[in-house]
C-alpha positions in Angstrom: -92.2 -110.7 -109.9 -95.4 -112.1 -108.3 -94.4 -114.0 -105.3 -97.4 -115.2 -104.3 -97.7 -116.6 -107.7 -93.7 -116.7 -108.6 -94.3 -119.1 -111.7 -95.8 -116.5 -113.7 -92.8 -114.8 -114.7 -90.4 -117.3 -115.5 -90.0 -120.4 -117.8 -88.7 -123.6 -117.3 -86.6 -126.6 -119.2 -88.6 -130.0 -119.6 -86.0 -132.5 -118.3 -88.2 -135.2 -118.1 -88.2 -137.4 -121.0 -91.3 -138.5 -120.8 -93.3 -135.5 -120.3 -96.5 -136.6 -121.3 -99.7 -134.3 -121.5 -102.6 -134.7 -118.9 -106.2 -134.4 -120.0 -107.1 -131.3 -118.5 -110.7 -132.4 -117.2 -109.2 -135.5 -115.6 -105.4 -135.1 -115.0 -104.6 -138.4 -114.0 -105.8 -139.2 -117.8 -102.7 -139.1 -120.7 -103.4 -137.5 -123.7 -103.1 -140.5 -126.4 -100.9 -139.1 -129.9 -102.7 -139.5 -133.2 -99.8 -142.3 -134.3 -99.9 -144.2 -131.3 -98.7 -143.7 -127.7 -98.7 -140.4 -125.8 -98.5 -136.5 -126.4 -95.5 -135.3 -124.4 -93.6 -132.4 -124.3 -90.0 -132.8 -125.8 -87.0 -133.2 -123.0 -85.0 -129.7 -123.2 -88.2 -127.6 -124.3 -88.1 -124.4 -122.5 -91.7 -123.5 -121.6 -93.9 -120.6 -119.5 -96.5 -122.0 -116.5 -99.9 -119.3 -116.8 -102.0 -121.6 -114.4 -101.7 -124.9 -111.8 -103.8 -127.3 -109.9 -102.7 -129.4 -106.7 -103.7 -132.6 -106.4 -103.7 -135.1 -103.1 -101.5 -137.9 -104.1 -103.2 -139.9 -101.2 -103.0 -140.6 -97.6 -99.9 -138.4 -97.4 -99.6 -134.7 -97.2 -97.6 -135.3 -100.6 -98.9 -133.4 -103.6 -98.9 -133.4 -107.2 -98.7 -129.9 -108.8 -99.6 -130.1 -112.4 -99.6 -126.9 -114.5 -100.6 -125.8 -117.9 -97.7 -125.1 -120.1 -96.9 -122.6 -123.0 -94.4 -122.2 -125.7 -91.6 -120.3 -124.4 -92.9 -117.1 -125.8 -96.7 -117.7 -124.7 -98.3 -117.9 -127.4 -99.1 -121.7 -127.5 -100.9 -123.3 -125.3 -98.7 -127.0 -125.0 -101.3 -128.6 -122.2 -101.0 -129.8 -118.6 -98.9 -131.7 -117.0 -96.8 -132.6 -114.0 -94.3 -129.9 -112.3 -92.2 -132.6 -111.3 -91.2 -133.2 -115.5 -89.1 -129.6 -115.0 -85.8 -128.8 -113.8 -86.6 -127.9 -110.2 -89.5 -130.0 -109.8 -91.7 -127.2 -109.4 -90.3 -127.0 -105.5 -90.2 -123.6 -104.0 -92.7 -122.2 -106.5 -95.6 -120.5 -104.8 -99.2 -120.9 -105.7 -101.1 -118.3 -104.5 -101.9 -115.9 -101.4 -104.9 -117.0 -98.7 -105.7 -113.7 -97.4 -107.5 -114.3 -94.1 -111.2 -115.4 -94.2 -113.8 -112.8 -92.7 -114.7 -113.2 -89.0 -111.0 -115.1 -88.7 -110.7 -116.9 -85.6 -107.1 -116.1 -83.4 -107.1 -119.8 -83.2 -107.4 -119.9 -87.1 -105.1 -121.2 -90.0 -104.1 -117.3 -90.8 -103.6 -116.5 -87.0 -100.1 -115.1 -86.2 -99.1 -116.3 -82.3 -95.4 -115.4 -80.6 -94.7 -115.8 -76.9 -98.6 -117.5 -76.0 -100.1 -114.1 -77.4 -101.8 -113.3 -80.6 -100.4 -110.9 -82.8 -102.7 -110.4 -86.0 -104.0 -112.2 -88.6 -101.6 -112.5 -92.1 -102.1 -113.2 -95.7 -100.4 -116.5 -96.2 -98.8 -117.7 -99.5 -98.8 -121.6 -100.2 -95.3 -123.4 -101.8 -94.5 -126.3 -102.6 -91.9 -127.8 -99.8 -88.7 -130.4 -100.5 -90.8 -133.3 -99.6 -93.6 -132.5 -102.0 -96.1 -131.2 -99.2 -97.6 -127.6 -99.0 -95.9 -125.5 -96.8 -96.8 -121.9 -96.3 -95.2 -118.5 -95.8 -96.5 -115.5 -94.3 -96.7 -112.4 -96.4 -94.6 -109.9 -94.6 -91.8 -112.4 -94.7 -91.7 -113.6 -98.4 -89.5 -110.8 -99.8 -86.8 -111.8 -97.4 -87.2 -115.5 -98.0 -87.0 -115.4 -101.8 -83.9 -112.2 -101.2 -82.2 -115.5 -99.5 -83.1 -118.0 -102.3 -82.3 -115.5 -104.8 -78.8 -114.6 -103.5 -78.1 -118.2 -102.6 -79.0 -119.0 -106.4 -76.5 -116.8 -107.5 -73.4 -118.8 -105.7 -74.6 -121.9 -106.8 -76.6 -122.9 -103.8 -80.2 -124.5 -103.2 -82.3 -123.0 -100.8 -85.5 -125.1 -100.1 -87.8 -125.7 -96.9 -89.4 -128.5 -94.9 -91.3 -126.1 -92.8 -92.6 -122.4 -92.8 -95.7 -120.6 -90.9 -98.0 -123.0 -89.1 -101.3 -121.9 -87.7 -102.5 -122.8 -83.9 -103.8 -126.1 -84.9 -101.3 -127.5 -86.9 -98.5 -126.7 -84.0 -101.2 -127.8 -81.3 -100.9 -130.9 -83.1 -97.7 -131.6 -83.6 -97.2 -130.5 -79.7 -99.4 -133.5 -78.7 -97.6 -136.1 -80.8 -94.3 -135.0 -78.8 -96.2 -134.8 -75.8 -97.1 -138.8 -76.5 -93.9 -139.9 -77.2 -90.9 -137.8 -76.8 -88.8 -140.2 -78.0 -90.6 -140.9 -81.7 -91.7 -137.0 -82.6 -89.6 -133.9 -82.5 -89.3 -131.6 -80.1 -92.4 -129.2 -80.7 -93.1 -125.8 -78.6 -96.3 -125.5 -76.8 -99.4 -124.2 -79.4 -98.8 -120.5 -79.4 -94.9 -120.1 -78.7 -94.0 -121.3 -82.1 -91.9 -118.9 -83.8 -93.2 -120.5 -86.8 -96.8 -119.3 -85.7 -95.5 -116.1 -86.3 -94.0 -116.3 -89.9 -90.5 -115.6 -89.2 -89.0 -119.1 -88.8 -88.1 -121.5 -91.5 -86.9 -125.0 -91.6 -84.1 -125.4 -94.3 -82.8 -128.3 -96.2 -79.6 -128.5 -94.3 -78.7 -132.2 -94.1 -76.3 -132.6 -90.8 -75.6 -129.7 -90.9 -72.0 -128.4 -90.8 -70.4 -129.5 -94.5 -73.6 -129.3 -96.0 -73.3 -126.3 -98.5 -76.8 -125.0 -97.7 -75.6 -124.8 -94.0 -72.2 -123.4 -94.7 -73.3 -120.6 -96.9 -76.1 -119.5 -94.6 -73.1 -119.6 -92.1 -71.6 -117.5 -93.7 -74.1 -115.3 -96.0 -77.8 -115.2 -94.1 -76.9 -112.5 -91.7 -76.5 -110.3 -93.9 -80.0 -111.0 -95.1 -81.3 -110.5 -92.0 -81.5 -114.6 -91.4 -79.6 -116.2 -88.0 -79.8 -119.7 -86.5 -82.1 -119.3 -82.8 -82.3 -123.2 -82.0 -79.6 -124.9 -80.2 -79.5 -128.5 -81.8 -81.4 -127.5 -84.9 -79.8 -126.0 -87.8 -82.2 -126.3 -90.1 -83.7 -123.4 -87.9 -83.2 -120.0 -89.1 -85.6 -117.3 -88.3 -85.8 -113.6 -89.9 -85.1 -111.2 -87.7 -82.7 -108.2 -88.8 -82.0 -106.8 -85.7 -80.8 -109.7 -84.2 -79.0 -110.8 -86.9 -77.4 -107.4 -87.4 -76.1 -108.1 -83.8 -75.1 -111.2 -84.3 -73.0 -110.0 -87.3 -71.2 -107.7 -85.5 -69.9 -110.4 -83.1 -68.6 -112.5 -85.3 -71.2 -115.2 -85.3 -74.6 -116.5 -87.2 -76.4 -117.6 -84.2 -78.7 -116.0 -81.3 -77.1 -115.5 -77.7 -77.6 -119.1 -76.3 -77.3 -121.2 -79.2 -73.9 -123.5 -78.5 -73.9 -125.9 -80.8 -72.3 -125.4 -84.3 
């Protein structure tokens, strides 16, 4: 599988009844049908993705990922239309690596930081988050992610994130809206001592918590994967880190030394 571009190799079920075909120069343009009304794609077609296109859906980081659809063997090209008209919404797919730019600054979006020092510059791989945002993933960490999505998949649980690797900026930013008022904005760690600077931290739909079924099988399951919870108060917070998680395993627990909460 390509997991930079992990749509390529699968298909997916339309369950959208009104799945309607975008004009491919201007996607926010229907396709009219010769009778009358709109071309859509039938509810319960089972199609391929060879190509997609993100689109600002306005003031909010929110996106729209449209995609070009083919018959379920390829051959046929169907036309574009929204991600969001297939089973999955088109959440967790990723859309492509951004390998770092020449000249990168260690201040730049590809810029891995832990512990207030640089460590190197990554490829980065976009994905579409739970809220409809981009989020992005560092390459040396997306074989471990998807291991996790994969193997949660196959007990009948969703994986999906809020938040993945940020660059300096980004957490420099959200630092300064805590900073302004503690009370409105999350808790954020000074730019540079973000474990999600360095790509091994990920924010996971959890709900509350304990009783979620996320939660409970990453409780019970992510260690073994090389995942444990780090943040007391947080458990949407699991970071990849095998060695600590192997530790942790061997004590009986999913969480890092410190971590008291459940």
């Amino acid at each position: 599988m390509d997991r930079a571009r992990s749509y390529t190799s699968m298909t997916f079920t339309v369950t959208d009844p009104d799945a309607r075909i975008r004009n491919p120069d201007k996607l926010t343009e229907f396709v009219k049908a010769p009778g009358g009304g709109f071309t859509k794609i039938p509810q319960g077609t089972v199609v391929r993705v060879d190509d997609h296109r993100v689109v600002a859906t306005g003031s909010s980081k929110k996106v729209i990922v449209f995609v070009r659809a083919l018959s379920e063997d390829g051959a046929t090209v169907l036309g574009w239309t929204s991600g969001r008209n297939f089973k999955g919404e088109f959440i967790n797919e990723t859309l492509g690596a951004i390998p770092p730019p020449s000249g990168a600054s260690k201040k730049g979006p590809n810029a891995a930081w832990a512990g207030g020092k640089f460590l190197k510059q990554v490829t980065l791989v976009a994905i579409l988050d739970a809220g409809y945002e981009l989020a992005y993933l560092s390459m040396d960490t997306i074989e471990a992610y998807f291991g996790l999505v994969e193997a949660a998949a196959g007990a009948g649980v969703t994986i999906k994130i809020n938040s993945g690797f940020r660059s300096y900026p980004e957490q420099e930013a959200l630092r300064k809206l805590y900073d302004k008022d503690p009370n409105k904005y999350a808790k954020a760690a000074k730019a540079g001592y973000s474990n999600h600077q360095s790509g091994v931290a990920f924010d996971i739909v959890v709900a509350g918590g304990a009783g979620n079924p996320t939660y409970d099988w990453l409780c019970a399951n992510a260690l073994a994967r090389g995942f444990l919870r780090t943040v007391n108060n947080e458990p949407w917070h699991w970071e990849y880190k095998p060695d600590k998680a192997a530790a942790a395993l061997a004590q009986g627990t999913f969480k890092a030394p410190g971590v008291v909460d459940g």
